[in-house]
PQR file of N, CA, C, O and H, with PARSE charges and radii, in Angstrom:
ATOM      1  N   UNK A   1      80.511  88.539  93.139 -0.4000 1.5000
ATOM      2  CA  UNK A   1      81.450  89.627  93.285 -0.0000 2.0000
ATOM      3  C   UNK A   1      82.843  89.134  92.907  0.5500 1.7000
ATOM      4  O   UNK A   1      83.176  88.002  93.257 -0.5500 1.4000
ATOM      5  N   UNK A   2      83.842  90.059  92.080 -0.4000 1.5000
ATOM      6  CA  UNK A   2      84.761  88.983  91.452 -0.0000 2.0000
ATOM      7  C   UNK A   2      86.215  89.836  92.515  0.5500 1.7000
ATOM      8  O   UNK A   2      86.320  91.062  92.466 -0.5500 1.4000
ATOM      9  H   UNK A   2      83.572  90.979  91.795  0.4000 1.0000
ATOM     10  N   UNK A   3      86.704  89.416  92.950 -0.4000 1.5000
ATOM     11  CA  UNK A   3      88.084  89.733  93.371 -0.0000 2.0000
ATOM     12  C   UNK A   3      88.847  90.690  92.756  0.5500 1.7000
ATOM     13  O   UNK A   3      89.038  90.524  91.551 -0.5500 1.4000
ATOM     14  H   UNK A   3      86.619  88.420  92.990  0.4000 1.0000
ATOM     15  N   UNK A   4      89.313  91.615  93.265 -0.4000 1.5000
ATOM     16  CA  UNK A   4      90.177  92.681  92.591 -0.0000 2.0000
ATOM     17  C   UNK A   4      91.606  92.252  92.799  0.5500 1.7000
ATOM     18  O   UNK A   4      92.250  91.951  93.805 -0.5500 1.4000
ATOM     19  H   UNK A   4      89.158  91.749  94.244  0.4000 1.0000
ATOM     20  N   UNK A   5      91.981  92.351  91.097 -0.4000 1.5000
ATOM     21  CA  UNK A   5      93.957  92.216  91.648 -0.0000 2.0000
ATOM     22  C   UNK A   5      94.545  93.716  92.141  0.5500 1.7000
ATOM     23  O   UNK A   5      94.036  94.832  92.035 -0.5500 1.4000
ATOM     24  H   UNK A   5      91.459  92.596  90.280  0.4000 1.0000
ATOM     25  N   UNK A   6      95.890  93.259  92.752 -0.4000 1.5000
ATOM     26  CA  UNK A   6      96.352  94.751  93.324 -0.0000 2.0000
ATOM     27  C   UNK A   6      97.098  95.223  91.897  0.5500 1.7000
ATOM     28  O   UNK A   6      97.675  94.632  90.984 -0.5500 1.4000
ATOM     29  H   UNK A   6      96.303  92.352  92.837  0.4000 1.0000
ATOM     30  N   UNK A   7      96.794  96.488  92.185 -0.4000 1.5000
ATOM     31  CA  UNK A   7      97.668  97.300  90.880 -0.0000 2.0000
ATOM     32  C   UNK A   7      98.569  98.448  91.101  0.5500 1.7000
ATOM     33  O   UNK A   7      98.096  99.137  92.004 -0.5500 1.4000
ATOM     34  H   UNK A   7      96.325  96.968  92.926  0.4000 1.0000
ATOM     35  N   UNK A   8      99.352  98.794  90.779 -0.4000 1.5000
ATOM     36  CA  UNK A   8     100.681  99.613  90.930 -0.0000 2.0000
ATOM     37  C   UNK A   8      99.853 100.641  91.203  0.5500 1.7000
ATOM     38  O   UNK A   8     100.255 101.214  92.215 -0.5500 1.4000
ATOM     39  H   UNK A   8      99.737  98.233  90.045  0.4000 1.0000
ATOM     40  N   UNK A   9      99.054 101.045  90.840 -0.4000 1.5000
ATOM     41  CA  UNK A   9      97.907 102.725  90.532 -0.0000 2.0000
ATOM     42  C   UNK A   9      97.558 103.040  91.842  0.5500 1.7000
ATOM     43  O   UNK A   9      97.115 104.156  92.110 -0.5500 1.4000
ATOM     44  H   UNK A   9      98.727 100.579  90.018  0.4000 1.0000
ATOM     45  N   UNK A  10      97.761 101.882  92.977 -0.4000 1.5000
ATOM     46  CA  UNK A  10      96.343 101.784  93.730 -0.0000 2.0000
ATOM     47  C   UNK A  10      98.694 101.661  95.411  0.5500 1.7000
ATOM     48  O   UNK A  10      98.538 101.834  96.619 -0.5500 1.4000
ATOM     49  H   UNK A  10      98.121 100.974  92.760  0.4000 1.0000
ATOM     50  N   UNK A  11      99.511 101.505  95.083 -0.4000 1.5000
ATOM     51  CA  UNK A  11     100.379 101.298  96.153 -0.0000 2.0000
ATOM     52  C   UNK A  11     101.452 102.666  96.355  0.5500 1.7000
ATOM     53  O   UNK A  11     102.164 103.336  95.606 -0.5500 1.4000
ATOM     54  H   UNK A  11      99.638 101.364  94.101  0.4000 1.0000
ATOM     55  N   UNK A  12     101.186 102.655  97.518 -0.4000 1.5000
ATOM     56  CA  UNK A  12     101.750 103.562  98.683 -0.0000 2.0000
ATOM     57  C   UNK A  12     103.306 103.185  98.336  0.5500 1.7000
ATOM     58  O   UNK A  12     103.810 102.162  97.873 -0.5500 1.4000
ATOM     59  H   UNK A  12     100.607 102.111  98.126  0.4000 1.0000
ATOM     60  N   UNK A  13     104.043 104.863  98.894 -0.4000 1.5000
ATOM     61  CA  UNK A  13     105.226 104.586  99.421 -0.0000 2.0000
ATOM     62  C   UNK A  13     105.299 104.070 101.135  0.5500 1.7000
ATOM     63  O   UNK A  13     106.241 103.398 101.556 -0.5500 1.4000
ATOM     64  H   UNK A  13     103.633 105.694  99.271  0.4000 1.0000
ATOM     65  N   UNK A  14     104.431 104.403 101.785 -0.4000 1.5000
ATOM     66  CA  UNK A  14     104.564 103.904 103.333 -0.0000 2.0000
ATOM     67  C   UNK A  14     104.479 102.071 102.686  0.5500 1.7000
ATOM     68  O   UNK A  14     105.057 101.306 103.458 -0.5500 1.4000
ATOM     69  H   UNK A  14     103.666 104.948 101.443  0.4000 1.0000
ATOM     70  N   UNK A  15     104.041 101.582 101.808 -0.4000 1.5000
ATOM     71  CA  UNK A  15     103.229  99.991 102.172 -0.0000 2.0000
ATOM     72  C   UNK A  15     104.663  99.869 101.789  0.5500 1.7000
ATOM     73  O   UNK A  15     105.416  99.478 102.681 -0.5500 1.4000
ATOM     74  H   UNK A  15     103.572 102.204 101.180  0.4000 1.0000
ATOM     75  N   UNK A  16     105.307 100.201 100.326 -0.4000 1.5000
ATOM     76  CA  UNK A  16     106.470  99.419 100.373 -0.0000 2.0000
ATOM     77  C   UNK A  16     107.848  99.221 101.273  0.5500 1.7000
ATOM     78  O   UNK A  16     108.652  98.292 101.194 -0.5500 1.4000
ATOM     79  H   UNK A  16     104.695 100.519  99.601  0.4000 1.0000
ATOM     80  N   UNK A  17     107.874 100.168 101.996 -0.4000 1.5000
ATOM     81  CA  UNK A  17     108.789 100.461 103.271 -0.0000 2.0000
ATOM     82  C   UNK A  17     108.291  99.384 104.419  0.5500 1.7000
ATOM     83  O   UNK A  17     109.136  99.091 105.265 -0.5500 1.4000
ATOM     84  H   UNK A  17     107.221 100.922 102.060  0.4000 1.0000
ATOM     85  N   UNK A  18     107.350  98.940 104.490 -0.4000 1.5000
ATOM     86  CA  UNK A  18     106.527  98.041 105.401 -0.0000 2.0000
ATOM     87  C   UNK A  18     107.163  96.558 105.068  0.5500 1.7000
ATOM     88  O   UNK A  18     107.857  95.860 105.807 -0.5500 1.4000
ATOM     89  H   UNK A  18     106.663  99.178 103.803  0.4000 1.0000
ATOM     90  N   UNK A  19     106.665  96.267 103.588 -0.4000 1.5000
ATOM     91  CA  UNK A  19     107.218  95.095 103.253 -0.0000 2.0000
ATOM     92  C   UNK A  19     108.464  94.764 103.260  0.5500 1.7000
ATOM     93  O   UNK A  19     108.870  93.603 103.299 -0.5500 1.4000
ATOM     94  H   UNK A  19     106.102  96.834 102.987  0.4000 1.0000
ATOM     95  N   UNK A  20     109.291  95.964 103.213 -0.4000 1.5000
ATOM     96  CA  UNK A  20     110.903  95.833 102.932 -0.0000 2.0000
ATOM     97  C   UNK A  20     111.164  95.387 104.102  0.5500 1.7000
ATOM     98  O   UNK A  20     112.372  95.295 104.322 -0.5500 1.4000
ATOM     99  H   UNK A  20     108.961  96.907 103.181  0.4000 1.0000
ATOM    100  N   UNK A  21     110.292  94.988 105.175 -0.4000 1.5000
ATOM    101  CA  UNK A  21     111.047  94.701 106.691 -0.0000 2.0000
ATOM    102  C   UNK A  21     111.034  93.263 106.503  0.5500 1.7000
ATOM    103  O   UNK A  21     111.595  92.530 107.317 -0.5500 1.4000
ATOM    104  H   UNK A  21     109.311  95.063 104.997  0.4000 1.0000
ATOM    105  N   UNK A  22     110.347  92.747 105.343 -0.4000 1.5000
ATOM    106  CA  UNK A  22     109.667  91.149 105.471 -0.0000 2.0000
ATOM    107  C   UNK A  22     110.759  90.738 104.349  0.5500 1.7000
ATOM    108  O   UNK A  22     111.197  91.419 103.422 -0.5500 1.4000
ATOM    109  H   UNK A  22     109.891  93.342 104.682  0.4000 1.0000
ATOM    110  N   UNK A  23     111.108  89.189 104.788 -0.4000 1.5000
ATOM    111  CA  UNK A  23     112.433  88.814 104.472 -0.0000 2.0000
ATOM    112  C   UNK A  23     112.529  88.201 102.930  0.5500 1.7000
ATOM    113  O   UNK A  23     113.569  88.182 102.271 -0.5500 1.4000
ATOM    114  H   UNK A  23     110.752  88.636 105.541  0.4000 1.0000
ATOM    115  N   UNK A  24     111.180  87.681 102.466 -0.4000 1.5000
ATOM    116  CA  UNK A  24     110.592  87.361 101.496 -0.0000 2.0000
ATOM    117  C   UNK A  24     110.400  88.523 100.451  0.5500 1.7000
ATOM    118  O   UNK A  24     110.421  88.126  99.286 -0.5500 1.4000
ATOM    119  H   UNK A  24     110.335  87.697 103.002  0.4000 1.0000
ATOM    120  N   UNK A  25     110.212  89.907 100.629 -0.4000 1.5000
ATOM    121  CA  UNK A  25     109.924  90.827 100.223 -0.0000 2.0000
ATOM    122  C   UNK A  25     111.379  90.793  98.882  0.5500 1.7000
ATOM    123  O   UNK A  25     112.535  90.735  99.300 -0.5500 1.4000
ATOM    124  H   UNK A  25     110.195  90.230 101.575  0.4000 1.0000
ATOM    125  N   UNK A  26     111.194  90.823  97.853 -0.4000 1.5000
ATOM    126  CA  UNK A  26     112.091  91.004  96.440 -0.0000 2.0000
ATOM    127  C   UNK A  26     113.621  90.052  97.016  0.5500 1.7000
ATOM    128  O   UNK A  26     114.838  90.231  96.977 -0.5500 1.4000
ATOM    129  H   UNK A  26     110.255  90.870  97.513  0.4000 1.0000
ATOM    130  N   UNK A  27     112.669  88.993  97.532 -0.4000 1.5000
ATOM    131  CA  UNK A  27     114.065  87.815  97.498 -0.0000 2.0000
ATOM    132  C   UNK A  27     115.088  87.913  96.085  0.5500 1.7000
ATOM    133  O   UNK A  27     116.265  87.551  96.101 -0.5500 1.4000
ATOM    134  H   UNK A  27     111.680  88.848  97.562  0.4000 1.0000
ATOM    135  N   UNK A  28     114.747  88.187  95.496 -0.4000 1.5000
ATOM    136  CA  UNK A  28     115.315  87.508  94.228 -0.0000 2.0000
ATOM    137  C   UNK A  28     116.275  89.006  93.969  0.5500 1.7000
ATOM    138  O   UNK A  28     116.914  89.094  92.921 -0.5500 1.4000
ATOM    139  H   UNK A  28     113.791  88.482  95.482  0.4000 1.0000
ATOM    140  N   UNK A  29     116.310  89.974  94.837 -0.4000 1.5000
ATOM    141  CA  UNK A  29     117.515  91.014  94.793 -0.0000 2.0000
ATOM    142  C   UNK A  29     118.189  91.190  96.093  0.5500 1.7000
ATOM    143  O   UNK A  29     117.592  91.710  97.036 -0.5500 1.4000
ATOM    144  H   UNK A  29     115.791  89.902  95.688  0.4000 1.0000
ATOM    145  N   UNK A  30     119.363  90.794  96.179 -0.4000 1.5000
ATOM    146  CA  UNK A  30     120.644  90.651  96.802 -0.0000 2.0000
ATOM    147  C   UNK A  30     120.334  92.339  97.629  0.5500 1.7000
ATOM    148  O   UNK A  30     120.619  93.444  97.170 -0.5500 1.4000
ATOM    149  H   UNK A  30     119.847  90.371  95.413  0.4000 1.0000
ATOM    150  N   UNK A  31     119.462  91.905  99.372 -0.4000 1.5000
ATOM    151  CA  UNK A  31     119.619  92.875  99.965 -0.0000 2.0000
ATOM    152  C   UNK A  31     120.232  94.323 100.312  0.5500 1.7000
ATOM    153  O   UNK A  31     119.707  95.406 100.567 -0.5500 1.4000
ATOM    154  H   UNK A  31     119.230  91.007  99.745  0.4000 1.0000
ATOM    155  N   UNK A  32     121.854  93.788 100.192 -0.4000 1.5000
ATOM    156  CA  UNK A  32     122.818  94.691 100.610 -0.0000 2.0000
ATOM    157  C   UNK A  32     122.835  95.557  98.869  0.5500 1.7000
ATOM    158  O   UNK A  32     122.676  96.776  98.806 -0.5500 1.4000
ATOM    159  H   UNK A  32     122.281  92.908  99.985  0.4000 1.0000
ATOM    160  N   UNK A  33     122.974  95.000  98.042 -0.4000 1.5000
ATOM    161  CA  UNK A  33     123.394  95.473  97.129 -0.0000 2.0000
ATOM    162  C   UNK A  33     122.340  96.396  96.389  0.5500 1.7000
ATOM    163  O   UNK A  33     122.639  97.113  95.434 -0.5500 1.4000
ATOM    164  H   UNK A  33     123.103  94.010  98.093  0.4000 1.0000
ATOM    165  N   UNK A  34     120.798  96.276  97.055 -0.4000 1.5000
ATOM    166  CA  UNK A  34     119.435  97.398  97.210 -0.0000 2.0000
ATOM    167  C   UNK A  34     120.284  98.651  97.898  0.5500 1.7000
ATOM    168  O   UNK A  34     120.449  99.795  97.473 -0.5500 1.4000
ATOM    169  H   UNK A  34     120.554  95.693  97.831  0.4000 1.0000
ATOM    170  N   UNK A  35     120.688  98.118  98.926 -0.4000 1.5000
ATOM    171  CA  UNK A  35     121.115  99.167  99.899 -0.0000 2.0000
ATOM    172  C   UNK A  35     122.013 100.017  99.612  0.5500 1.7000
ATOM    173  O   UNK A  35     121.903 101.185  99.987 -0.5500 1.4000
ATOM    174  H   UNK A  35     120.554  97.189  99.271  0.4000 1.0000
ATOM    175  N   UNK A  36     123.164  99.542  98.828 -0.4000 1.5000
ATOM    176  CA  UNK A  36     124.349 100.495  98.515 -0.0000 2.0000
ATOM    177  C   UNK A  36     123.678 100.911  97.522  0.5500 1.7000
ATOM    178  O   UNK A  36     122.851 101.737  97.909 -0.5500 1.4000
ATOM    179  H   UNK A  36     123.253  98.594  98.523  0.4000 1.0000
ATOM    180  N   UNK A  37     123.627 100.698  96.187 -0.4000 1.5000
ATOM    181  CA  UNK A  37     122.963 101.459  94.924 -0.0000 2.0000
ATOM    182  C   UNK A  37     121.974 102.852  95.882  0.5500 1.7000
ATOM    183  O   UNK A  37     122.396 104.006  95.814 -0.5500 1.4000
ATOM    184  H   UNK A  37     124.298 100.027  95.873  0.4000 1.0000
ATOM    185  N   UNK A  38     121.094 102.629  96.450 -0.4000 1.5000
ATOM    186  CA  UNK A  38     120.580 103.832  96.681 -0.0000 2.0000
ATOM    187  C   UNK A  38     121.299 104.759  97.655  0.5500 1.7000
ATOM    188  O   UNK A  38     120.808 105.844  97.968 -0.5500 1.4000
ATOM    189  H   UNK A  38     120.751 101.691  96.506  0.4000 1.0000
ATOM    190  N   UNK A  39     122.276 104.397  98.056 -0.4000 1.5000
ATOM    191  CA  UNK A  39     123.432 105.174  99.053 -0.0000 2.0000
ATOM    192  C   UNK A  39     124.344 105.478  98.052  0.5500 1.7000
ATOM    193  O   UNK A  39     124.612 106.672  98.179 -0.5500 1.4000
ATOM    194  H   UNK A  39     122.675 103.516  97.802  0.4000 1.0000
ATOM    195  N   UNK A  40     125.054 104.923  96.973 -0.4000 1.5000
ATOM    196  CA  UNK A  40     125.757 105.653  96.075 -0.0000 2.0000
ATOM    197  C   UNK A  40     124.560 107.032  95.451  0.5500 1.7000
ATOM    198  O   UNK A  40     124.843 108.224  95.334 -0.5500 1.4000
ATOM    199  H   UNK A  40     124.836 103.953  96.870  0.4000 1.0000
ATOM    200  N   UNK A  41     123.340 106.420  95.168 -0.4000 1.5000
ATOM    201  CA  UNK A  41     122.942 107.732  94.713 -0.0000 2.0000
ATOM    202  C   UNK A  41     122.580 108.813  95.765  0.5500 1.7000
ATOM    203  O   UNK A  41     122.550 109.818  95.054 -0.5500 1.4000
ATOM    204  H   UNK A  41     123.110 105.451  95.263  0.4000 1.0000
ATOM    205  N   UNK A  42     122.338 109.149  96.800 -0.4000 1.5000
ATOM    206  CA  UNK A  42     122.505 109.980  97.506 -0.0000 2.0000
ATOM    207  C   UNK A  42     120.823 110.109  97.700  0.5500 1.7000
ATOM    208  O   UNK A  42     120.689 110.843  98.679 -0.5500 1.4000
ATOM    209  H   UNK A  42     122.362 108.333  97.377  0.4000 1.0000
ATOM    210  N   UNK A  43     119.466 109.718  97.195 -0.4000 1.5000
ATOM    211  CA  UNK A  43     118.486 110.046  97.366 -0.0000 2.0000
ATOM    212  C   UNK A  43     117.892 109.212  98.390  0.5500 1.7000
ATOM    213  O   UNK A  43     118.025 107.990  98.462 -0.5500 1.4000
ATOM    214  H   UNK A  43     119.574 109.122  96.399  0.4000 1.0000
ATOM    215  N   UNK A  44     117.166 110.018  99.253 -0.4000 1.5000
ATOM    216  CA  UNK A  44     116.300 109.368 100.507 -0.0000 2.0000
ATOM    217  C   UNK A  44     115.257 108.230  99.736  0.5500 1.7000
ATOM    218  O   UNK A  44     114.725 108.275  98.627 -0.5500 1.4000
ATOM    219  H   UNK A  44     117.058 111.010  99.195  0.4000 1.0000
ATOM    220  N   UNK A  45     115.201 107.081 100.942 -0.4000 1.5000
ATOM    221  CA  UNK A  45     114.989 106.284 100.706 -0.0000 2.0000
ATOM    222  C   UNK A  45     113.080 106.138  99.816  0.5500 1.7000
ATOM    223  O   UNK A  45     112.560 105.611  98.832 -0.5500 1.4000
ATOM    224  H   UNK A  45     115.634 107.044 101.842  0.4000 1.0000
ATOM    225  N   UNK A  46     112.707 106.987 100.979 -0.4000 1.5000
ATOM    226  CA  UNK A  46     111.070 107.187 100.153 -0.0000 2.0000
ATOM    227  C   UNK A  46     111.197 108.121  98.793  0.5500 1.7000
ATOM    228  O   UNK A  46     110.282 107.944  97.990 -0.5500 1.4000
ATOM    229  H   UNK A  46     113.129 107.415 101.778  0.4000 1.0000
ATOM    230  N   UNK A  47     111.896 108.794  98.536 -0.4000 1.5000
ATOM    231  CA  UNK A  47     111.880 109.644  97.084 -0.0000 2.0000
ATOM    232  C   UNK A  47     112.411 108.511  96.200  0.5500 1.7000
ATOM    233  O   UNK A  47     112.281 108.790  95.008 -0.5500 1.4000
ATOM    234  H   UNK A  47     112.640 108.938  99.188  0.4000 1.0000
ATOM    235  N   UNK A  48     112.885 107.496  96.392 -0.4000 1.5000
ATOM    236  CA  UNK A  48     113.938 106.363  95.419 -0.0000 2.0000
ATOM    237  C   UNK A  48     112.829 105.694  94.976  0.5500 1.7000
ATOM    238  O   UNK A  48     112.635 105.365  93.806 -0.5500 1.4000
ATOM    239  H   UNK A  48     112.991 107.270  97.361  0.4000 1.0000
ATOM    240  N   UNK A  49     111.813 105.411  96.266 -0.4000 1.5000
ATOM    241  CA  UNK A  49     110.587 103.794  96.207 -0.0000 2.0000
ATOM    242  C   UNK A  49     109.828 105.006  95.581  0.5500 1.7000
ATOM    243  O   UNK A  49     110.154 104.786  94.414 -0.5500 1.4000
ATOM    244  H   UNK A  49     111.970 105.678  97.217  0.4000 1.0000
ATOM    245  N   UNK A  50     109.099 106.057  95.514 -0.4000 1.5000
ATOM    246  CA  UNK A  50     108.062 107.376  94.968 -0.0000 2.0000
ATOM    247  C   UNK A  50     108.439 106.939  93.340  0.5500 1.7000
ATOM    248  O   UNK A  50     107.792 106.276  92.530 -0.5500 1.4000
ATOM    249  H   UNK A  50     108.834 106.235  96.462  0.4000 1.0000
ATOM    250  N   UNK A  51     109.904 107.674  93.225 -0.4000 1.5000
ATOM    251  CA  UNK A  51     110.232 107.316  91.594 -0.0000 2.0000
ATOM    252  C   UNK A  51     110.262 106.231  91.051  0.5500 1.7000
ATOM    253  O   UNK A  51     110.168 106.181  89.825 -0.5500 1.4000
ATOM    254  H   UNK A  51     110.430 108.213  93.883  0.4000 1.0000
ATOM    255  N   UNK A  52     110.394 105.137  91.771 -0.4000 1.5000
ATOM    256  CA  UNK A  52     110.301 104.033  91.175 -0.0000 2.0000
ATOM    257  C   UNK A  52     108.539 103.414  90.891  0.5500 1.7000
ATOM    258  O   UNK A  52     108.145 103.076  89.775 -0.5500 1.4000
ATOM    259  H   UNK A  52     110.471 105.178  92.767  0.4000 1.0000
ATOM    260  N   UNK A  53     107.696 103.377  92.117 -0.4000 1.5000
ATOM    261  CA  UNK A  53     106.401 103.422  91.416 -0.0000 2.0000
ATOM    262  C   UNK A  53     106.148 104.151  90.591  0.5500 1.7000
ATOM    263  O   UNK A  53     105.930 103.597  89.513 -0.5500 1.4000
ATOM    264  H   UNK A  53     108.016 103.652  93.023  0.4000 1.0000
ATOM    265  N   UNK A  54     106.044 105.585  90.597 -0.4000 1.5000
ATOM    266  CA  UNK A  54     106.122 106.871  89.125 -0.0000 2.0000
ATOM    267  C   UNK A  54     106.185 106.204  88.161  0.5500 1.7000
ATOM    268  O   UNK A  54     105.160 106.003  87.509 -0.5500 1.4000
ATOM    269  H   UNK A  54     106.221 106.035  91.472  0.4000 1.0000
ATOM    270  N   UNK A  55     107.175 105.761  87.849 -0.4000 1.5000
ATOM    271  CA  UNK A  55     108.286 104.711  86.485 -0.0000 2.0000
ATOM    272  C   UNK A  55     107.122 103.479  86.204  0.5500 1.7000
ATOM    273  O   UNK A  55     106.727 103.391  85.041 -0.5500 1.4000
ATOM    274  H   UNK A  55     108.007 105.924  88.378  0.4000 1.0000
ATOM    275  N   UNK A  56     106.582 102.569  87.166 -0.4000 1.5000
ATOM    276  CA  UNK A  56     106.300 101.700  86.739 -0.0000 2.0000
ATOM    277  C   UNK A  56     104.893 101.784  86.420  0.5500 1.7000
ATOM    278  O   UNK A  56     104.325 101.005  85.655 -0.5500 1.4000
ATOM    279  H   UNK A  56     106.903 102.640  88.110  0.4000 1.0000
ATOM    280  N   UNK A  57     104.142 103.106  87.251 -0.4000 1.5000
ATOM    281  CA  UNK A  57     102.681 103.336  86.890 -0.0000 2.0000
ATOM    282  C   UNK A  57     102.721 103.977  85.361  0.5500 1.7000
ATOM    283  O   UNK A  57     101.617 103.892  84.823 -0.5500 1.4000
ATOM    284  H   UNK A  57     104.604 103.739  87.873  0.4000 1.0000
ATOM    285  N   UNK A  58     103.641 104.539  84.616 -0.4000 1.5000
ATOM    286  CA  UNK A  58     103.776 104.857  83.970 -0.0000 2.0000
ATOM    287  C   UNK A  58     103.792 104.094  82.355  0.5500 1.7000
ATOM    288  O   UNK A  58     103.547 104.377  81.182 -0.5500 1.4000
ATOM    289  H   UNK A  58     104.538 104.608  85.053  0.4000 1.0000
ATOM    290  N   UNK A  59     104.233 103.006  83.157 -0.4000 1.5000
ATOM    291  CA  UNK A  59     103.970 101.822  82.187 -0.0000 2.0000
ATOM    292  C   UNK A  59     103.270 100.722  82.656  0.5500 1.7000
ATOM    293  O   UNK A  59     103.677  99.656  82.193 -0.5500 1.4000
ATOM    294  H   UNK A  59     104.432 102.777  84.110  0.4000 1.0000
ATOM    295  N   UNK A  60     102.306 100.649  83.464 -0.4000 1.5000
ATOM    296  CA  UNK A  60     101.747  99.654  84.237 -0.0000 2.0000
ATOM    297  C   UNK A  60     101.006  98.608  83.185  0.5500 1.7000
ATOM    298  O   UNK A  60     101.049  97.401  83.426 -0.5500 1.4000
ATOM    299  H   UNK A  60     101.976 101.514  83.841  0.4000 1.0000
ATOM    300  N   UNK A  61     100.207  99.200  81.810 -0.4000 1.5000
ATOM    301  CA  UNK A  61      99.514  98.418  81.027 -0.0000 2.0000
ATOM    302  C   UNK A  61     100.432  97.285  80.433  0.5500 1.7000
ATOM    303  O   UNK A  61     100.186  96.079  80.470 -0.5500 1.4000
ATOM    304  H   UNK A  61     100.172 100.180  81.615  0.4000 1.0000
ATOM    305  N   UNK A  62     101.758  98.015  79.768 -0.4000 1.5000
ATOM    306  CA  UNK A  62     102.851  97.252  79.591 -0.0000 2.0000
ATOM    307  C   UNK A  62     103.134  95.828  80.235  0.5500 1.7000
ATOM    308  O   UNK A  62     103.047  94.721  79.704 -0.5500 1.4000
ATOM    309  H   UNK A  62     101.958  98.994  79.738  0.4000 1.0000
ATOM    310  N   UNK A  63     103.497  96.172  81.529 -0.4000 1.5000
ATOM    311  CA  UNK A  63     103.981  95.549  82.283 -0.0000 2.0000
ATOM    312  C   UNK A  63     102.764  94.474  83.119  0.5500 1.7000
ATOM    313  O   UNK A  63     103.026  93.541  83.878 -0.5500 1.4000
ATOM    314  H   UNK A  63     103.567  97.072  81.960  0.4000 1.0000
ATOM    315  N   UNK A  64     101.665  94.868  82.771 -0.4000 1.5000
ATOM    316  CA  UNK A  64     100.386  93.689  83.294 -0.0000 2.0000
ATOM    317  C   UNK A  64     100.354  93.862  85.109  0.5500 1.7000
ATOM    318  O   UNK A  64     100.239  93.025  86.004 -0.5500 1.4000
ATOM    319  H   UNK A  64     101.453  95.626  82.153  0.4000 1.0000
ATOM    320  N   UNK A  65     100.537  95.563  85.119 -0.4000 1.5000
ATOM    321  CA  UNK A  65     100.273  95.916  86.682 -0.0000 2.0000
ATOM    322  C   UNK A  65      99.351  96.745  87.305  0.5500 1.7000
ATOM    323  O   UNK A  65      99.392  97.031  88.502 -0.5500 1.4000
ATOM    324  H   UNK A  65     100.631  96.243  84.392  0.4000 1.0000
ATOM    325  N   UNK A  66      98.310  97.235  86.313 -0.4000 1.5000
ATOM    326  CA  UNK A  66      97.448  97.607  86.255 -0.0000 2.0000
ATOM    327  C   UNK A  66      96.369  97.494  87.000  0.5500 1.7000
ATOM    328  O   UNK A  66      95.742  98.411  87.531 -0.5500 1.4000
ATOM    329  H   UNK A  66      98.276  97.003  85.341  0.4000 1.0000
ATOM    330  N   UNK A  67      96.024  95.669  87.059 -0.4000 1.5000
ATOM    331  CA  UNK A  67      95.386  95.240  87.547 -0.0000 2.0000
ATOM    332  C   UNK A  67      93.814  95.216  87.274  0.5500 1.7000
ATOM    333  O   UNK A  67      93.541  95.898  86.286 -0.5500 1.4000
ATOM    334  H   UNK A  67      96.533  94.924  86.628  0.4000 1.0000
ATOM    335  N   UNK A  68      92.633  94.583  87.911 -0.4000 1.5000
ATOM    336  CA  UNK A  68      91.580  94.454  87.877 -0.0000 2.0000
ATOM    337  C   UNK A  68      90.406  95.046  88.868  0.5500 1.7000
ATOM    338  O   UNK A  68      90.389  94.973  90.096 -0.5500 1.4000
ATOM    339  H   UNK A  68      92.855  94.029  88.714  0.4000 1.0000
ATOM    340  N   UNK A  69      89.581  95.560  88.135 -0.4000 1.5000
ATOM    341  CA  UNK A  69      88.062  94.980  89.192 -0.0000 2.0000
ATOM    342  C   UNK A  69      87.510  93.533  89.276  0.5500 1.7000
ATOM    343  O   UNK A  69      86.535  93.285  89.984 -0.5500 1.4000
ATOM    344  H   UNK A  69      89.595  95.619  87.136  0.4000 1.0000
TER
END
């Protein structure tokens, strides 16, 4: 039985709100500055993470997020 990778096709807006509590979660972007960008734009926080998976399932083959069986 071969391991499935995770794929953008297959993730929740609740899971990514979950991870955002974990400190490790998109280290490599400057917390606060997540935070203001989506407060300058005025959109709730789950419609911001919704459009942003949208965007990336959209190009998931592209981007090698697709994933496996």
């Amino acid at each position: 039985m071969c391991a499935r990778q995770k794929s953008i096709l297959d993730l929740e807006v609740d899971s990514v709100k979950r991870r955002m509590k974990d400190k490790l979660f998109a280290k490599g972007v400057f917390a606060r500055g997540r935070a203001q960008g989506r407060r300058r734009t005025g959109v709730p926080l789950e419609e911001h993470i919704g459009f942003c998976i949208a965007a990336l399932r959209e190009h998931a083959d592209a981007l090698g997020l697709r994933g496996t069986l």
